[in-house]
C-alpha positions as CSV (number, residue, x, y, z in Angstrom):
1,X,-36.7,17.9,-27.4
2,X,-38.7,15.5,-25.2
3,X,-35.8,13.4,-23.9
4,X,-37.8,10.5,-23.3
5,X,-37.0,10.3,-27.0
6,X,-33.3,9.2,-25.3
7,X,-35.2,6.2,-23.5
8,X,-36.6,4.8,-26.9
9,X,-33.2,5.0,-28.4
10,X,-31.3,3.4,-25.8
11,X,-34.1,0.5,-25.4
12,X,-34.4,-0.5,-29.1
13,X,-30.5,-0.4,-29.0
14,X,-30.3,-2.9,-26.7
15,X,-33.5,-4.8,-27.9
16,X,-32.1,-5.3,-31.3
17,X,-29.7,-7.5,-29.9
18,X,-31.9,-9.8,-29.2
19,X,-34.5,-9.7,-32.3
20,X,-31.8,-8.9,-35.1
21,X,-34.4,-8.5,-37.5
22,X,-35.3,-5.2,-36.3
23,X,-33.7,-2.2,-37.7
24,X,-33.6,1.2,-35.9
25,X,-34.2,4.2,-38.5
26,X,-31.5,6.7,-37.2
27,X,-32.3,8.7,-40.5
28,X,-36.1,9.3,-38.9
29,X,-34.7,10.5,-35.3
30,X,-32.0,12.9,-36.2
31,X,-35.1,14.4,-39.5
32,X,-37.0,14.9,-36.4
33,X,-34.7,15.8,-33.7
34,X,-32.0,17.8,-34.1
35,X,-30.5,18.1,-31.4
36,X,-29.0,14.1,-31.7
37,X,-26.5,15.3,-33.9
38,X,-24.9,17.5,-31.0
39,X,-21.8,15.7,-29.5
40,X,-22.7,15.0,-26.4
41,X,-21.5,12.6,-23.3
42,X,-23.8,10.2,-22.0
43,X,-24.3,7.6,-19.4
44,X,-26.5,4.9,-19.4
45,X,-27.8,3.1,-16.1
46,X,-29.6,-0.1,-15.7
47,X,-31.8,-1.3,-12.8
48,X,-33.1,-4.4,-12.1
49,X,-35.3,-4.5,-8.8
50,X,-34.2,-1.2,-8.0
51,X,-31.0,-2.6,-8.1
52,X,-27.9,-1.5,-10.6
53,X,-27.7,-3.7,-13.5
54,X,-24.8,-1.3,-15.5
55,X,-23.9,1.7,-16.1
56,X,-21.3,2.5,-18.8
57,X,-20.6,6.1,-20.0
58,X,-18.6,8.9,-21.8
59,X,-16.9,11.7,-19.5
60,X,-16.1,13.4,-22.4
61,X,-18.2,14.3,-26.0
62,X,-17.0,12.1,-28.9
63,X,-20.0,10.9,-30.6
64,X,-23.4,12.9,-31.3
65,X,-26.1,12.6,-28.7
66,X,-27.5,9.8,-30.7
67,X,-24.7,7.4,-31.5
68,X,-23.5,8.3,-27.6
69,X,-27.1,6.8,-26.2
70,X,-27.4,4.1,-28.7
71,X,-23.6,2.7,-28.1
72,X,-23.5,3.1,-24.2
73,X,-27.0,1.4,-23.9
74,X,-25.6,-1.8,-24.9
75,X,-22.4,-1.5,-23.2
76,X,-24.2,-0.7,-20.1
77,X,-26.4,-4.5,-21.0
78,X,-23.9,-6.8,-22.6
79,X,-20.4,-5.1,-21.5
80,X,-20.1,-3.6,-18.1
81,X,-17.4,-6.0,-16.5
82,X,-19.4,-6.4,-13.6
83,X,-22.0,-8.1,-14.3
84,X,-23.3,-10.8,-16.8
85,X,-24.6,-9.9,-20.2
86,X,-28.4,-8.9,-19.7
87,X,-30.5,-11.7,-20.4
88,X,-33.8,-11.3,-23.0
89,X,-36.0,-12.0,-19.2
90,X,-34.0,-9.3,-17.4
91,X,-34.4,-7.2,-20.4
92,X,-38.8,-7.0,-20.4
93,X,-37.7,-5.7,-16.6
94,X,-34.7,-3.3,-16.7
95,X,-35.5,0.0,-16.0
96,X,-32.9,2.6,-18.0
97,X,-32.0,6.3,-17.1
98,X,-30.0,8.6,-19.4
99,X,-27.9,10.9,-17.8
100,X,-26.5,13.8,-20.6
101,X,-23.5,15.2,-18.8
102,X,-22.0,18.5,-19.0
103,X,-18.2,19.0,-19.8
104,X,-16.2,18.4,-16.8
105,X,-14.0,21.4,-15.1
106,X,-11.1,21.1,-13.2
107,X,-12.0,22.2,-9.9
108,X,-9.1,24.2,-8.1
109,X,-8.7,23.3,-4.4
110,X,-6.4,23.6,-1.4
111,X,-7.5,21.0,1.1
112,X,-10.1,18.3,2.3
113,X,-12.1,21.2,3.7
114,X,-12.5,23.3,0.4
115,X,-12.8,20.3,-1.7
116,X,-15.6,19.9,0.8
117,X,-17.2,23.4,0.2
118,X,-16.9,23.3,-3.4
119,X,-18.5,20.2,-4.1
120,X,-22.6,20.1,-4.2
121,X,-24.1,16.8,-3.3
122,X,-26.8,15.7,-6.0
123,X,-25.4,18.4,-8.1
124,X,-21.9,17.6,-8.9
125,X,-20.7,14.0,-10.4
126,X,-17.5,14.0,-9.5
127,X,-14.0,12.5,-11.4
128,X,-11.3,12.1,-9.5
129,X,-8.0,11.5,-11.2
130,X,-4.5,10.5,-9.5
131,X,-1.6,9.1,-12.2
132,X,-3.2,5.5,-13.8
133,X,-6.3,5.8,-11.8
134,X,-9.4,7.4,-12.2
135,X,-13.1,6.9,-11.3
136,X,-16.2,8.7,-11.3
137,X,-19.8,8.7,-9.7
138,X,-22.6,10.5,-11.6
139,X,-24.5,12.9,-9.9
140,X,-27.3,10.8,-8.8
141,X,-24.7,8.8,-6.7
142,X,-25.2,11.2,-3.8
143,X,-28.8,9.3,-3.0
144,X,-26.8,6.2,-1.9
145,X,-23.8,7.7,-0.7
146,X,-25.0,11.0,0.8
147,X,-22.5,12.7,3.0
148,X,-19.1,13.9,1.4
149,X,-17.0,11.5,3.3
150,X,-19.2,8.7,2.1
151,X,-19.4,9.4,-1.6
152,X,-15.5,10.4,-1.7
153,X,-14.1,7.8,0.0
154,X,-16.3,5.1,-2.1
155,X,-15.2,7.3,-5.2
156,X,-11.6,6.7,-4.2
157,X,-12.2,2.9,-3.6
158,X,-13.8,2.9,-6.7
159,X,-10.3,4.4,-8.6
160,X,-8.1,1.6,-6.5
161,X,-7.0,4.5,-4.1
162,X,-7.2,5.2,-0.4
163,X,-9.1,8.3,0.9
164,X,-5.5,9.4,2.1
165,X,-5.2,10.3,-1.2
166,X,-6.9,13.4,-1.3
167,X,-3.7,15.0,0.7
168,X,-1.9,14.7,-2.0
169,X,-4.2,16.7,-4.0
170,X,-5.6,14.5,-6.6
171,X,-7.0,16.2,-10.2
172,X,-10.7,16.7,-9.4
173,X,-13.3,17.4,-12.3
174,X,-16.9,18.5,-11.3
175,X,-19.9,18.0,-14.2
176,X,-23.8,18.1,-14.2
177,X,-26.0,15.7,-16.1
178,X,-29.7,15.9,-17.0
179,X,-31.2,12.6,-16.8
180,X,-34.7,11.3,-17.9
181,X,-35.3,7.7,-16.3
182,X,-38.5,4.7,-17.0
């Protein structure tokens, strides 16, 4: 499957927000693709200027590929809590990236230092977990926030926590995703 097919999907999804009378033949993509009936968890990212517009996802495979891409493209415009519902302006210049992630493992771990060792920068997105709080940064996260200390300590921010945290061992999950971005 070309995934660029992913692009169209989560681009009309959010379009037909804006020009209702538009409908979006599911029955036509899944006839010729497959593979959008696999569940599968998906993020979608939004950039404006180069600069993050939203981002909403699934960790963990609930919908198939399609539904995942088409519902997370509009949370990622109208519902990220961050920002402002995308405007019909911002929308003609948004560029979108679909990252398909791979199910997340548990990643065993005795310190700081092997935590450090295990994880790959701009290979591992990374979930950290400790009681109520969690967070996550995709993979491509390591481009802003390239060292370790960086990325986790931003990570931990990012859950409410402090980066003293990690001595008390938090849950750690490690996934992969395959994007395709405009």
């Amino acid at each position: 499957m070309d995934l660029k097919i992913l692009l169209d999907i989560a681009r009309k999804s959010i379009y037909t927000v804006f020009d209702k009378s538009l409908q979006i033949n599911k029955d036509y993509y899944i006839s010729s693709f497959k593979e959008l009936e696999e569940q599968r968890a998906t993020f979608i990212t939004l950039t404006l200027n180069g600069n993050l517009r939203g981002c909403i996802g699934s960790l963990v495979a609930h919908n198939s590929l399609y539904d995942d891409v088409f519902i997370n493209a509009r949370k990622a415009a109208f519902n990220d809590p961050r920002f402002n519902s995308l405007s019909y302006e911002e929308f003609n210049k948004i560029k979108i990236e679909v990252s398909i992630l791979t199910p997340a493992k548990l990643l065993n771990y005795s310190d700081i230092e092997d935590l450090k060792q295990k994880i790959i920068p701009y290979k591992h997105g990374v979930i950290l977990k400790y009681k109520n709080n969690q967070a996550t940064f995709l993979p491509q996260v390591w481009e802003q926030l390239n060292t370790f200390e960086e990325f986790i300590s931003s990570l931990c921010k990012k859950a409410n926590l402090d980066f003293s945290i990690l001595y008390k061992n938090p849950e750690i999950y490690l996934y992969e995703a395959i994007k395709v971005k405009e």
